[in-house]
C-alpha positions in Angstrom: -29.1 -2.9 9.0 -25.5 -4.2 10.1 -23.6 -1.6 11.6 -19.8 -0.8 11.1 -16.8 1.4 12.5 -14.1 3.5 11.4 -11.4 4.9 13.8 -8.7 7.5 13.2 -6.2 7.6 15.3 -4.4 11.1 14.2 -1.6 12.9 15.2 -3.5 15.3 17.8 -6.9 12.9 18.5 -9.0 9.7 18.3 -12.0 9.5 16.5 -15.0 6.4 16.2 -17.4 6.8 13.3 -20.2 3.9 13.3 -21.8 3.6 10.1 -24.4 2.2 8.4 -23.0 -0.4 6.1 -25.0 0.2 3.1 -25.1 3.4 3.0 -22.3 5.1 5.2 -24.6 7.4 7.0 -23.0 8.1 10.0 -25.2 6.9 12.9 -23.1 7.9 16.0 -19.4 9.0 16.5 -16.8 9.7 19.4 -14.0 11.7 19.9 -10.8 11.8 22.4 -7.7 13.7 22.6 -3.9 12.4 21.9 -1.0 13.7 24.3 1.4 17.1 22.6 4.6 16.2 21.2 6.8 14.1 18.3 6.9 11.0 20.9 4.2 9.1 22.4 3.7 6.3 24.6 1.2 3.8 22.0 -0.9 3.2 25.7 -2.2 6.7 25.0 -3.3 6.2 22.1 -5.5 2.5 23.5 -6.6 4.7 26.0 -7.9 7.5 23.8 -9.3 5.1 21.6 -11.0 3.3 24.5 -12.3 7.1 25.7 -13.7 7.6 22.2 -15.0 3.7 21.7 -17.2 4.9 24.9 -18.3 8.3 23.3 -19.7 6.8 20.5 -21.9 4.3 22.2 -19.4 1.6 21.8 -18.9 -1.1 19.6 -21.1 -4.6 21.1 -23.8 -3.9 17.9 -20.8 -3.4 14.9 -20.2 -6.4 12.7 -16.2 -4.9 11.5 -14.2 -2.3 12.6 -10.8 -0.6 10.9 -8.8 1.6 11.9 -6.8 4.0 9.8 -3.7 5.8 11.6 -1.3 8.2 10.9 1.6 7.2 8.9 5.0 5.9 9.2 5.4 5.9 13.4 7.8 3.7 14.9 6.3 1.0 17.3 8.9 -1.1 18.5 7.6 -4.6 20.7 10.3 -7.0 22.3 9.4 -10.6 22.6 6.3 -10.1 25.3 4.8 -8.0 23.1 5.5 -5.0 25.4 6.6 -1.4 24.0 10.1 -1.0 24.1 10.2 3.1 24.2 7.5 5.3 23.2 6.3 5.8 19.5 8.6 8.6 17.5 5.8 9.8 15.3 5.8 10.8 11.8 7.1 14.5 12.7 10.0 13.6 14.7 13.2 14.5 13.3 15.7 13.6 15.1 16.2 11.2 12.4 16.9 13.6 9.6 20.6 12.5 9.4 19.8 8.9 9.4 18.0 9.6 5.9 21.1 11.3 5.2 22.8 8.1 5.8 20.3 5.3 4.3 20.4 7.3 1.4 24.6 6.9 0.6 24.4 3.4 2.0 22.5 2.3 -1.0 24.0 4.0 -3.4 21.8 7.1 -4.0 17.8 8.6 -4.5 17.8 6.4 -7.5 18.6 3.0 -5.8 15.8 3.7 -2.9 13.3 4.7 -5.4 13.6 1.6 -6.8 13.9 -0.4 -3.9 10.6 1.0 -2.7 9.5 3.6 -4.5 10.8 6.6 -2.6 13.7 8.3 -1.1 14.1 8.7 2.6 13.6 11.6 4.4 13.2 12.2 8.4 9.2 11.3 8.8 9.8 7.5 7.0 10.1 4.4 9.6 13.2 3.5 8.4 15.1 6.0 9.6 13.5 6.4 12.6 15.3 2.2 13.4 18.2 3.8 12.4 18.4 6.4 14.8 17.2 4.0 17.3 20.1 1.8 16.2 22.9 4.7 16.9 21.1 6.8 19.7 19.2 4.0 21.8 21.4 0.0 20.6 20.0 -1.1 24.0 16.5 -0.7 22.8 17.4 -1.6 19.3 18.8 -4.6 20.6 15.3 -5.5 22.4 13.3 -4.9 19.4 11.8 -8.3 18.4 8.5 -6.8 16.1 8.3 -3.1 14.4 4.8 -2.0 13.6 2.7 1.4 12.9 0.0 3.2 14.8 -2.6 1.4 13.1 -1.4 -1.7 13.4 -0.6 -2.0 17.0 -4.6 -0.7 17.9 -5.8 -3.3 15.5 -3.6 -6.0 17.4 -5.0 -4.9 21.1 -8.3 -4.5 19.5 -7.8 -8.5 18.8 -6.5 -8.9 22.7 -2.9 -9.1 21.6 -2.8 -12.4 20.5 0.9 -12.3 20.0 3.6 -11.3 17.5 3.0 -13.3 14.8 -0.5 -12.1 14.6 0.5 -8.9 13.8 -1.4 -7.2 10.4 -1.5 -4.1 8.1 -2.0 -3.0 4.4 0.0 -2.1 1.4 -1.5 1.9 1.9 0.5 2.0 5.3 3.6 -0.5 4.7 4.3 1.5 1.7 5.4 4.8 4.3 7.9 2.8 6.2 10.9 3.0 3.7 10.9 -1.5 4.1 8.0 -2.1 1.8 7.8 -2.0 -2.0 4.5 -1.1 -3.4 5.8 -2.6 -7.0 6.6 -5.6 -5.6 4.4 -6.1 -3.0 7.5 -7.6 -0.9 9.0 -6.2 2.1 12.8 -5.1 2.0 14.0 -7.0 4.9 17.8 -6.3 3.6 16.6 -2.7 4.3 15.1 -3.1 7.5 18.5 -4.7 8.9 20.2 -1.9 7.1 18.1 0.7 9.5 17.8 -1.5 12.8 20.8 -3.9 12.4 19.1 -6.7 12.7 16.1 -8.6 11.0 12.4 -8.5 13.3 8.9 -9.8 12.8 6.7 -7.2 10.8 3.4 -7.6 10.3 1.6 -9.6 7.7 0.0 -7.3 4.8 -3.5 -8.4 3.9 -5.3 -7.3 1.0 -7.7 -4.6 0.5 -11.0 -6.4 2.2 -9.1 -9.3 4.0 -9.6 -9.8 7.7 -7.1 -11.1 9.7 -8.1 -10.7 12.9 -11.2 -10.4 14.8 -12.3 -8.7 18.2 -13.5 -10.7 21.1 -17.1 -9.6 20.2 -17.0 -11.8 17.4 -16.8 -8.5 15.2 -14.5 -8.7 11.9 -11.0 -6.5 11.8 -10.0 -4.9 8.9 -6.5 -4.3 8.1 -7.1 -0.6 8.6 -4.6 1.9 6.3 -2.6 5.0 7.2 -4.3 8.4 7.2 -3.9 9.5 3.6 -5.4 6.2 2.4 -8.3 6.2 4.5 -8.8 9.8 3.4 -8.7 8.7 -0.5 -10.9 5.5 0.5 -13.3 7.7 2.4 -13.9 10.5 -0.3 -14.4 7.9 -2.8 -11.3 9.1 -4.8 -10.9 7.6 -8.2 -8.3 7.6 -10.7 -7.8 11.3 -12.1 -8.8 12.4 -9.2 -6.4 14.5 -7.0 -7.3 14.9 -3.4 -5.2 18.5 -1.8 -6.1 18.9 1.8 -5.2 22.3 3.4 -4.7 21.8 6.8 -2.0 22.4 9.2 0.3 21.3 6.3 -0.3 20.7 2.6 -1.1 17.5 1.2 -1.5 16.8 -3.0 -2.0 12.3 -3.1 -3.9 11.1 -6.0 -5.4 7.3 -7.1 -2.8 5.9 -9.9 -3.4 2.5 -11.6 0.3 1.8 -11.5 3.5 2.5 -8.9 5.6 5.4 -9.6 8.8 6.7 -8.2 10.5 10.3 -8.1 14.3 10.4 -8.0 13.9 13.7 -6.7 11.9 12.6 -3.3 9.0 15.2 -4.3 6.8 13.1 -4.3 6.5 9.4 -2.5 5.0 6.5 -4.4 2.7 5.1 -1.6 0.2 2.5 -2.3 -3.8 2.8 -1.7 -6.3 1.4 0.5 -7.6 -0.2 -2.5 -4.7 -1.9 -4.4 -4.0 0.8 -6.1 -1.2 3.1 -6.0 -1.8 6.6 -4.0 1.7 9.3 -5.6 1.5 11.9 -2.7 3.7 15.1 -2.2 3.2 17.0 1.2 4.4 20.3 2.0 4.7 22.6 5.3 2.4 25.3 4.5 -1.1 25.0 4.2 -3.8 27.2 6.2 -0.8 28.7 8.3 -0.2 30.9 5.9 -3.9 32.4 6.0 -3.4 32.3 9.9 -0.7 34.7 9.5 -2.3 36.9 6.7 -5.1 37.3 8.8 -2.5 38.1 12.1 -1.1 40.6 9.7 -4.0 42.5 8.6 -5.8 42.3 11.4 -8.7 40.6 10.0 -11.2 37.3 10.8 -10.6 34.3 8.0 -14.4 35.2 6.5 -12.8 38.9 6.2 -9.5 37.9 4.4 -12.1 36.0 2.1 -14.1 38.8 1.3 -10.6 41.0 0.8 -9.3 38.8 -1.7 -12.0 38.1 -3.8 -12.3 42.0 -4.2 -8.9 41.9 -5.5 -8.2 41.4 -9.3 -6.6 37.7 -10.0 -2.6 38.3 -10.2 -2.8 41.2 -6.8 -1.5 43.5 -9.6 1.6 41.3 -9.7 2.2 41.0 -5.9 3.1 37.6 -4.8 3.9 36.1 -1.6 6.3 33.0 -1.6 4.4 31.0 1.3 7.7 29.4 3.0 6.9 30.9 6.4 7.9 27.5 8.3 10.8 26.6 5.7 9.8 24.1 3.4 9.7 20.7 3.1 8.5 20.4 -0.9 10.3 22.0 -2.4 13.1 21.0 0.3 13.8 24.3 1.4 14.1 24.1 5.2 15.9 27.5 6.1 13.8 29.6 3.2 11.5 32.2 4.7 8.2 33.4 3.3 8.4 36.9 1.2 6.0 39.6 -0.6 7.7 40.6 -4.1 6.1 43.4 -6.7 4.8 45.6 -3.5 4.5 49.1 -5.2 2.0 51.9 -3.9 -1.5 50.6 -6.0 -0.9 47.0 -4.5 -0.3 48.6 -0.9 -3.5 47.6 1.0 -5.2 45.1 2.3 -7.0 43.3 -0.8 -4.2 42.8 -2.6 -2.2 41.5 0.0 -5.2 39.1 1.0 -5.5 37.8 -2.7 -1.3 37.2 -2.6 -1.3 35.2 0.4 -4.3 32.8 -0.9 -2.7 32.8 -4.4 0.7 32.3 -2.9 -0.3 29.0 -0.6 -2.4 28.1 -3.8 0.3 27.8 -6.1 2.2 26.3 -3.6 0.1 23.5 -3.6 -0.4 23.5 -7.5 3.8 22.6 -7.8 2.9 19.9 -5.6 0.0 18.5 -7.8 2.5 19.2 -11.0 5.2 16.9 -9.3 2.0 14.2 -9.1 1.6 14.6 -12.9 4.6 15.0 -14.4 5.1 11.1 -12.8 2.2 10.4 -15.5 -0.7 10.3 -13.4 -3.7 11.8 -14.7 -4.8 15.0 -13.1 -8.7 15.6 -13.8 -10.4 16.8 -10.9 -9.6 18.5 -7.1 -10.9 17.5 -4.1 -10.5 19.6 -1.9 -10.9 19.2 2.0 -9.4 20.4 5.2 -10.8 23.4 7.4 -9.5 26.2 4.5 -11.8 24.4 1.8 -14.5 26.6 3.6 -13.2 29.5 2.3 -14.6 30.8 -1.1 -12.4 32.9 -1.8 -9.4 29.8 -1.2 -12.4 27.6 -3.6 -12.4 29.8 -6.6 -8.9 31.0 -6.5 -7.7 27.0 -6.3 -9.3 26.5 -9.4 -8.2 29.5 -11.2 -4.8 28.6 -9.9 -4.7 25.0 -10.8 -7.6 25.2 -13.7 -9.7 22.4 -13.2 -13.0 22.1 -11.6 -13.1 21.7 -7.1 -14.8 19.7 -5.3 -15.5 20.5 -2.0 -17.7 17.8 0.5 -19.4 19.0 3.6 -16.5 19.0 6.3 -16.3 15.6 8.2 -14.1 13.0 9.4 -12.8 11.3 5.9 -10.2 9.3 7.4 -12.6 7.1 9.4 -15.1 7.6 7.4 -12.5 5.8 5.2 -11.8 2.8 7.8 -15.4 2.2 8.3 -16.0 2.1 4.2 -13.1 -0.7 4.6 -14.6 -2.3 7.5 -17.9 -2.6 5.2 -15.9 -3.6 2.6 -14.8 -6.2 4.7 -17.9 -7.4 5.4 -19.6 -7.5 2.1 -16.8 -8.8 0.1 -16.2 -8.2 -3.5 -13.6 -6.9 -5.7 -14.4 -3.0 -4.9 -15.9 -1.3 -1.6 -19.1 0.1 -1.4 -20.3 2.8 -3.3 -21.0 5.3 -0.3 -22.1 8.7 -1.8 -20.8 11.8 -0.1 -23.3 14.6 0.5 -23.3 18.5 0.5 -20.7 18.7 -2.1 -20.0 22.1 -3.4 -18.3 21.8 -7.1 -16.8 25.1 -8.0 -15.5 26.0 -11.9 -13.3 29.4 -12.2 -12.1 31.3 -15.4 -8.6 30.1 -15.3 -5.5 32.5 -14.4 -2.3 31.1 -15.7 -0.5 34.4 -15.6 -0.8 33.4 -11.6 1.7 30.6 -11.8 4.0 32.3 -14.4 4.4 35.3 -12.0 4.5 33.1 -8.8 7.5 30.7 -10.7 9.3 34.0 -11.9 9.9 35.1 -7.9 9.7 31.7 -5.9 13.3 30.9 -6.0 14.3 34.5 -4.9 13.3 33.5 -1.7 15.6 34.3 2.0 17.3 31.9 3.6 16.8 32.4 7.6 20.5 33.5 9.4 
């Protein structure tokens, strides 16, 4: 059976998956830690990935690899192929007045959106040149090749063969602000227009084309950025909505054609597939449950049981889930609130039902921001370590009324480069068919009285002095 691997290399770790090709059963894996913070030297990332390479038994016995990557992190190379200054990552905002920038310089939301499908906001490549432009010209200046987290581990995983040889994919080009998913061009005007000057990028291959190779002789896929793997790796079709809970809140779902929101809700990304992956994220996701459990005083399987013993609605109490600000709606100085308390909805249940509800609907105006672009909304997948919860399973689909899926917890993202790296290897117009296992499918009654109530009090929220 010919063997292949997946790596994610995430925000806070590494992880190798290596995978039988046929079937994607996952034969043995590895794991390694990332360094804190919003900047990182891309050596610590090789080294991770060398530390979780070991982990998993290494690599001599795989026939293609793939890495997937978070998104939209600024790797800048000068002409030896050394890093000029260390990665700013996707949640680096020193760059949130650069958008600010970009987006007059153009013209406008609208002339963005239809440069490249969205508008720019702090996490997007683009703007991370520009502030390198203003804050760092010496650097900027040095820059001869830009490329993203997944890209520059696929190039060392070749040996660095040089600049030109540089790859990615549309699912990861289409984050950096430089790269039109309609087209299928990059936006070099808009490159200059964030760095000042024009640089080598990397090629864009297509779904299962490898460009590159590793000194074992093993195949190289073009790897993807981490929502795209994550799609790719859950088997996500079209109608198919994928909302992970995690640290933040992310709504992306599989569309058959590009899209663009003037409103920078949601950004028209491209798939791992050559398709087109609309995505909205948000800042509050399983925080919010954190901090209702802090509150009341209770474990997460507690605050489960609470809400569930709740009626649906908390007897009209809602809580408006913007405890970090907000980033969708773009709310960054809101607060989080409780509205409707009266003396029947004073106890624990209730406010245990209101803060799953609350982070649920949430998440359903982010999935409403996907549709109302046109793309069909049939099913929810649901992942991320709150998925585990019933009580967050049934409510999400009263909330949102449609039916959940929820697969056995794993590592979707490179399960997702290693369904790539097969794909690689078998050729073929689609990857293949990989079937996920302990899937739990939940239907609830639905409760659209939940959203009407929610709406009626979300805008009331406090601005932060």
């Amino acid at each position: 059976m010919p063997l292949v691997a997946g790596i994610d290399s995430s925000t806070q770790s590494c992880k190798v998956v290596v995978c039988d090709a046929e079937t994607g059963e996952v034969v043995r894996s590895g794991h390694a830690p990332h360094p804190e913070g919003t900047e990182v030297a891309p050596e610590a990332w090789w080294d991770a990935l060398q530390t979780a390479i070991a982990a998993a038994g290494g690599l001599d016995d795989v026939a293609a690899v793939a890495v997937g990557g978070q998104q939209h992190g600024m790797v800048c190379l000068d002409e030896a192929g050394d890093v000029v200054r260390p990665a700013l990552l996707w949640n680096d905002t020193r760059s949130a007045q650069a958008a600010l920038d970009l987006i007059d310089e153009l013209g406008g939301p609208q002339a963005w959106v239809e440069a490249v499908g969205l508008v720019p906001v702090a996490s997007f490549t683009v703007t991370k040149l520009r502030w390198l432009r203003d804050a760092e010209p010496d650097n900027a200046r040095r820059t001869a090749a830009v490329c993203l987290p997944h890209d520059y581990l696929t190039w060392r995983l070749a040996g660095a063969p040089g600049l030109d040889a540089l790859v990615t994919d549309r699912g990861d080009a289409s984050g950096t602000g430089y790269w039109s998913p309609a087209t299928g061009d990059y936006r070099r005007d808009l490159l200059a227009l964030g760095l000042g000057h024009d640089v080598i990028l990397p090629r864009v291959l297509g779904p299962a084309e490898s460009g590159l190779s590793m000194p074992s002789g093993a195949l190289l896929g073009p790897g993807t950025g981490d929502n795209a793997g994550a799609a790719l790796g859950l088997g996500a079709v079209s109608g198919d909505v994928v909302v992970s809970i995690g640290t933040s809140g992310v709504a992306c779902a599989v569309a058959d054609a590009p899209v663009g929101d003037v409103t920078g809700a949601v950004a028209g990304f491209a798939d791992a597939t050559g398709r087109f992956l609309p995505l909205v994220a948000t800042l509050n996701a399983a925080r919010v449950l954190d901090a209702a459990c802090r509150m009341l005083g209770v474990s997460h399987e507690e605050l489960s049981e609470l809400a569930l013993s709740a009626p649906a609605g908390a007897g009209g109490l809602v809580l408006v889930p913007y405890l970090e600000g907000e980033r969708t709606p773009n709310k960054p100085d809101a607060t989080g609130a409780v509205h409707g308390l009266r003396l029947e909805t004073a106890n624990p249940a209730y406010l245990a039902r209101a803060a799953v509800e609350g982070m649920i609907c949430g998440l359903a105006d982010a999935v409403d921001a996907v549709r109302a672009l046109g793309t069909p909304v049939e099913r929810i997948i649901l992942v991320g370590g709150a998925a585990r919860s019933r009580a967050v399973r049934e409510i999400a689909s009263a909330v949102l009324g449609l039916p959940v899926t929820v697969p056995e917890p794993g590592e979707y993202v490179a399960r997702g480069a290693a369904r790539q790296a097969a794909w690689v290897l078998a050729g073929g117009d689609e990857p293949p068919a990989w079937p996920l296992s302990g899937v739990v499918s939940t239907e609830a009654e639905p409760t659209p009285s939940v959203r009407v109530r929610y709406a009626d009090v979300r805008d009331l929220t406090a601005v932060r002095p």
